[in-house]
N, C-alpha and C positions, 0 to 999 in steps of 0.2 A: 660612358665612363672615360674619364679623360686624365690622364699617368702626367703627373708633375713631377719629375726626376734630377735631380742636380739642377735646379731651376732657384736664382733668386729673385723670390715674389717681395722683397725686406720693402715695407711701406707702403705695401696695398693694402687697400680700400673695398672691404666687402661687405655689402648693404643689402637687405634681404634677397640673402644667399642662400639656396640649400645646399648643404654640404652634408645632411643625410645619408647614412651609409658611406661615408667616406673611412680611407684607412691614413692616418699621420704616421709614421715610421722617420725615427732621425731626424725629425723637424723639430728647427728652432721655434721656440714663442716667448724669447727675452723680450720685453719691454712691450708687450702685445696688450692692448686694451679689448677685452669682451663686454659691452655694454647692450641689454636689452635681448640676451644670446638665450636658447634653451638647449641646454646640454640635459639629456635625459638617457637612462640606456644605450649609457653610454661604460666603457671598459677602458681606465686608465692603466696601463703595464708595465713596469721598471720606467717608470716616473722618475727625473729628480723634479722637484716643487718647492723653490727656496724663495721666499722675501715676495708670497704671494698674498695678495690684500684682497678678499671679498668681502664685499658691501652693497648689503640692500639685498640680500640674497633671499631665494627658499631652497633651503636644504632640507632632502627629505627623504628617507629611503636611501642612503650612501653609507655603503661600508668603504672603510679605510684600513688596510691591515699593511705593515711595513718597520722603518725607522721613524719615530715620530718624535721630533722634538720643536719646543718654543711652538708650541698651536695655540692660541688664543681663542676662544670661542664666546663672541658677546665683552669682550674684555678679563674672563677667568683662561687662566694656564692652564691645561686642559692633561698634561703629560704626566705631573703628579699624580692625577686623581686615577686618571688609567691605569697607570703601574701597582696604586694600591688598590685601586678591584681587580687585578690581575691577580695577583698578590692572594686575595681572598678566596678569588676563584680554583686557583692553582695552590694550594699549600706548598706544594714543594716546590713551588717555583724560588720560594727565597735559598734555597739550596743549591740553586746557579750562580749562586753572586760570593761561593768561597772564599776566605782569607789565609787559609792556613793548607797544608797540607792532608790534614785529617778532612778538612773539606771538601777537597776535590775530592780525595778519594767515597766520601759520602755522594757527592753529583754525583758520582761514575753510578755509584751503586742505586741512586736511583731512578740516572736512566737508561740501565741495566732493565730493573724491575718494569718501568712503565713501557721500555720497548716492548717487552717480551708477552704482555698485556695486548698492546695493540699487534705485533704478529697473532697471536692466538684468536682475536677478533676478524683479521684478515682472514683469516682461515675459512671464518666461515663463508667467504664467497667464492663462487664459482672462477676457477682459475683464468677466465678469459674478464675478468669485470677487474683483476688485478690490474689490469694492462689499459684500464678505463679512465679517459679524463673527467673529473667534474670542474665545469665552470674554467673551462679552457688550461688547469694546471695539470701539475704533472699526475701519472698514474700514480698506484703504491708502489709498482715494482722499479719506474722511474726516480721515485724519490728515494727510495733504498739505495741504486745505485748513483744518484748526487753526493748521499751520506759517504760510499765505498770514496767517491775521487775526493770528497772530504779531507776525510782521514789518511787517504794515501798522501796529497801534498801537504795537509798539518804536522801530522804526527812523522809519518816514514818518511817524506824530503825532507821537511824542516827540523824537526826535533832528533830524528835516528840520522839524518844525513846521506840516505837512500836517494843514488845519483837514477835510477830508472826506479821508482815508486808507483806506479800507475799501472792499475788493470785495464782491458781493452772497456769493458763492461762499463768503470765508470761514465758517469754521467755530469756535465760539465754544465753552468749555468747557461742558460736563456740569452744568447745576443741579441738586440733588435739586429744590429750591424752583421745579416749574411754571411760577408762576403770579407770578415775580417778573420786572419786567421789565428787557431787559437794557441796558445802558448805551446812551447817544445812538448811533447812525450802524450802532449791531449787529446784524445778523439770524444767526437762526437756523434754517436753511432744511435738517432732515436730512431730508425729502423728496427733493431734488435727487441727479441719479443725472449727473454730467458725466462725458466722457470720461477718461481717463488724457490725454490729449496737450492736451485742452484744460484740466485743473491745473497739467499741466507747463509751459505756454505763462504760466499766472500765478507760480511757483513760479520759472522761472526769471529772470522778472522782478524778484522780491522779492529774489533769494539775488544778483541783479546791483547792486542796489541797497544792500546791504549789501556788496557786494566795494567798491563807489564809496568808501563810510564807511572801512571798513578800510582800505582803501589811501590814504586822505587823513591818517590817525592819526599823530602823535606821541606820544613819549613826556609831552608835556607836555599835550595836548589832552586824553590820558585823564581827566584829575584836572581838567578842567573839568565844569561843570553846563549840563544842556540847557534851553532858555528855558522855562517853562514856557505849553502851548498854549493858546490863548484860548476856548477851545472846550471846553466841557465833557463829558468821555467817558472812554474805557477806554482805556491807564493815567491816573491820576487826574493830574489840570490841575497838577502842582508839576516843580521841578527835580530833576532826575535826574541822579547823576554817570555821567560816560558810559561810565568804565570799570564801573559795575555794570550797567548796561545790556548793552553786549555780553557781559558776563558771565552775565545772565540769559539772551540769546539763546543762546549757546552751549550751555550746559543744556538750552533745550528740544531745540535739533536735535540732540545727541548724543543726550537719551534718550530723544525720539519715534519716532529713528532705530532704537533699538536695541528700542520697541517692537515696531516696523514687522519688524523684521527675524525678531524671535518670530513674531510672526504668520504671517510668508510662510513660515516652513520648517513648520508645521504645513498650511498649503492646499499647498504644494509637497509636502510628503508622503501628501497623500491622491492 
């Protein structure tokens, strides 16, 4: 095994290479041509993938799950037609895309209803399988507390203007980058093994705190900007309109939710 670290390889030349079990971390690949290459069993991880051209391909066996926009597949636009089987699949998923206030306050409430579904599901596994990765993401009790640092820099920095908003518990995204550090008031603590009733006890505090917002909302308050906080941290110190903000939250609890829910029918099924 041989560690290529702060090394620029830009304009080489690699011809029946194996690179087999190799790990890419922080590596560029702008303007990189792959011709003749098999990539199989293979695990692509917080990707960006922009202005990429495959031709001549076999695709086959490849899940994609992420932000997906302008994919072309064979020459059809491919991001329409996912959204509306999405759409199909999810009924309530059109109830993420609010315009009014009565709106949001309906998202909240149903994903109120669908959390409280999938805790009750969780339940039925044995409390060390909560703390279990599938398929290298996060546990359930991990993605509960991503939801808690969620809500605390959404809603309580940004929106209430909460200059220390952050529980220690929160759970902060995935860096490839180590060794950079994370914005003021953040830890990142995935040592920490809490119970299920002791996330829930922080979890329902945050999702309480966002019903207060909701239910205080007008159709006219959406299309105000939130003051921008004094306090330098994560989300960055500016004005926010506050209908994209709950907009954002809504996003993450539908499809952290819907990761959560993948996860659990593969440990429910063993």
């Amino acid at each position: 095994m041989v560690d290529y670290i702060d090394e620029n390889l830009a304009g080489s030349r690699f011809l029946r290479t194996d690179l087999a079990n190799s790990r890419f971390q922080l590596t560029q690949f702008s303007d990189v041509e792959f011709s003749g290459c098999e990539i199989a069993n293979t695990r692509l991880h917080i990707m960006e993938l922009s202005r990429v051209r495959l031709t001549g391909v076999e695709l086959t066996d490849v899940e994609i799950s992420g932000d997906v926009g302008n994919l072309k597949v064979n020459g059809v636009e491919v991001g329409p037609l996912v959204e509306a089987e999405l759409d199909r699949l999810y009924p309530d998923r059109v109830k993420m895309r609010p315009a009014d206030a009565a709106g949001f306050r309906e998202a909240w409430d149903t994903l109120e209803r669908l959390w409280e579904e999938t805790v009750q599901r969780a339940r039925r596994l044995d409390p060390e399988q909560l703390h279990e990765s599938v398929g290298g993401e996060w546990s359930f009790i991990e993605t509960l507390r991503h939801l808690v640092l969620v809500t605390d820099g959404w809603i309580r920095r940004t929106v209430l203007g909460d200059p220390a908003p952050f529980d220690a518990l929160g759970l902060p995204w995935d860096d490839p980058n180590p060794s950079r550090d994370l914005p003021p008031g953040l830890t990142r603590d995935r040592e920490a093994r809490p119970s299920l009733e002791t996330v829930l006890k922080l979890r329902r505090d945050r999702m309480a705190t966002v019903r207060e917002v909701v239910d205080g909302l007008t159709d006219e308050s959406l299309d105000t900007e939130t003051t921008p906080n004094p306090v330098p941290g994560w989300p960055e110190s500016r004005a926010y309109r506050l209908r994209n903000v709950l907009l954002h939250l809504s996003g993450e609890e539908w499809q952290h939710r819907l990761y959560a829910e993948r996860d659990l029918a593969v440990l429910l099924g063993r």
